[in-house]
N, C-alpha and C positions, 0 to 999 in steps of 0.2 A: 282101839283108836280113841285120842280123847279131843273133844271140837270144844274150841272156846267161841262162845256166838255171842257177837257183839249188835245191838240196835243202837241206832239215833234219833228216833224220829218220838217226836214229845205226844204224838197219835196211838191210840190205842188200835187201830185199826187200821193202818198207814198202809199204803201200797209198797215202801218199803219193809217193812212187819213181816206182812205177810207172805213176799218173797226171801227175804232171810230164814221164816219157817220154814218153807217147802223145802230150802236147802238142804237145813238140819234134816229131814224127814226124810231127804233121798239119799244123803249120807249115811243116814239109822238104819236104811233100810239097806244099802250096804257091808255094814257093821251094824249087826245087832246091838253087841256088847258094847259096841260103845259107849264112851258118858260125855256130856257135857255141862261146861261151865259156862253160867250167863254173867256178860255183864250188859247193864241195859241200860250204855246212857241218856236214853231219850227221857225214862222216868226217875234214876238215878242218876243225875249229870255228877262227874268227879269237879273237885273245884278247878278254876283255872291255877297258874301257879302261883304261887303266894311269894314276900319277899323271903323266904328261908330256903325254898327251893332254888329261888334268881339266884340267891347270893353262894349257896355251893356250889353254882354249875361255877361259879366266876374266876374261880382259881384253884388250884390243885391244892389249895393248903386249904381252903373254904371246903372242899369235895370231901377230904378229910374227915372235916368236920363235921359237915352233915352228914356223913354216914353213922357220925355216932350222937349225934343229937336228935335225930329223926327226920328229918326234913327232909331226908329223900324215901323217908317209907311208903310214901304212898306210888312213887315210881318203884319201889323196888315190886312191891305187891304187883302190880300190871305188868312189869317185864316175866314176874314167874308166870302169871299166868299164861303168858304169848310162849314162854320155854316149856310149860307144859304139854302146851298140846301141840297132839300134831298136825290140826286144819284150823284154819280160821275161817269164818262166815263173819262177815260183816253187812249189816244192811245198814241202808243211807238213804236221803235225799239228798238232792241234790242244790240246794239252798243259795241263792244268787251266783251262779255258775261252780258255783264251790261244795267242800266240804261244810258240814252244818260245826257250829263253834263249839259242842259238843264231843264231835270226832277230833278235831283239831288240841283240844284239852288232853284228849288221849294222848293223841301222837305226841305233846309237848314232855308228857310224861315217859314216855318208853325211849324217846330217842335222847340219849344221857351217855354223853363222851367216858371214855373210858369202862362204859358196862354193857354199852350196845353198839359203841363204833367206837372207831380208833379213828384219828388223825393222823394224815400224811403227806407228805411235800405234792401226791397226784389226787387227792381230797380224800373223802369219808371211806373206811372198811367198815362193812358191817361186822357185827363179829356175833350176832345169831345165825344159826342152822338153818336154812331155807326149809319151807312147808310150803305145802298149798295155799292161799289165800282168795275166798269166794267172795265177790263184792256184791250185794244184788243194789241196785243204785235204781233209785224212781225218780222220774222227772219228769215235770207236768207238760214241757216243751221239747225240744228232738236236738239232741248236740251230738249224735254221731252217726253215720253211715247217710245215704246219697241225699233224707231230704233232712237234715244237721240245719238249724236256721239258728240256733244260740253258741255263744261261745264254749268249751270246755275247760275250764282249768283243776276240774276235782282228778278225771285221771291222772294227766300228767303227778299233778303235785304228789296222789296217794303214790304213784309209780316209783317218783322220786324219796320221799319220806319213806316207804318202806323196806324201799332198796336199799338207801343208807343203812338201816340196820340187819341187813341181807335178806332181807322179807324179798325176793326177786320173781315168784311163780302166783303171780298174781293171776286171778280170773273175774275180769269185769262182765257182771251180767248188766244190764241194762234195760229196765223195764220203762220205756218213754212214751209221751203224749199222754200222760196218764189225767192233764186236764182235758182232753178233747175224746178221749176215747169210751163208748162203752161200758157197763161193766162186763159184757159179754167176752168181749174184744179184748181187754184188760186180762180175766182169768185165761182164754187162751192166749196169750202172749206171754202170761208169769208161768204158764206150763210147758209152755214153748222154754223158756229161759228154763227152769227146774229140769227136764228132760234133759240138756246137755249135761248136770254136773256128775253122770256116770259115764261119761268119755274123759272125761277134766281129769278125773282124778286116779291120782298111780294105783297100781294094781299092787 
């Protein structure tokens, strides 16, 4: 098995960190042999897109183009790695109800018409293999289940954005209240969350 583990969070010690770790570790510890590949944009952020990138998504003659000027090599590099592996681990916060603009730099780079969806008169085909994809998301306040007091737009959106590219077997862990909580209460709650991902995942 090989896991591509992505972090966002610009924390060395992040409550998201350290539940994207656990993952990895209950995964390894499923699969030994496994290997994985880091990318860590929390302390390696990739750039956002530059105008050479804008400009070949803009036309199929530009798309062309940039495939042999370079300007989509740095999307090319991030889509092998997401075709590599077969789990994704992704850890996040949750950064004014959203995604951190870090993960979003990602996304901007893998979702690329005609290499990772196709267009059609009924909207976007993915046209990656579907895998697992573990989310562990931290949030200092509560956006889901009975006491939810803020809004949500990071699931939705990651649901939508990695659907588009057939990314569709997603698994949101959710480690919340992490400003009012404990750290007692906190570590069992991120072991609470780590103990399900050997149910999660295909046999």
């Amino acid at each position: 098995m090989k896991i591509l583990h992505i972090d966002c969070s610009p924390r060395a010690q992040s409550h998201s960190r350290r539940l994207s770790a656990g993952i990895v570790e209950r995964l390894l510890a499923g699969s030994p042999g496994a290997s994985v590949t880091r990318r860590d944009l929390g302390r390696e952020p990739i750039p956002h897109a530059d105008p050479g990138y804008a400009t070949a998504l803009s036309s199929a003659d530009a798309l062309a183009a940039g495939l042999s000027n370079g300007a989509l090599q740095l999307s090319e590099q991030l889509i092998q790695e997401v075709e590599a592996a077969d789990v994704l681990v992704i850890g996040t916060p949750m950064n004014n109800f959203t995604v951190p603009s870090v993960l979003k730099a990602w996304i901007d780079q893998i979702l690329r018409i005609g290499r990772t969806f196709a267009a059609s008169p009924t909207g976007k085909i993915g046209l990656l293999q579907d895998r697992p994809v573990f989310i562990g998301i931290a949030s200092g306040g509560v956006f889901t289940g009975d006491r939810a007091n803020q809004p949500d737009f990071l699931t939705p959106y990651l649901t939508a954005a990695l659907g588009c590219v057939g990314l569709n077997a997603l698994r949101f862990l959710p480690l919340q209240a992490t400003a009012f909580l404990d750290p007692e209460r906190l570590a069992a709650a991120r072991a609470s969350l780590i103990a399900t991902v050997d149910a999660l995942t295909p046999s």
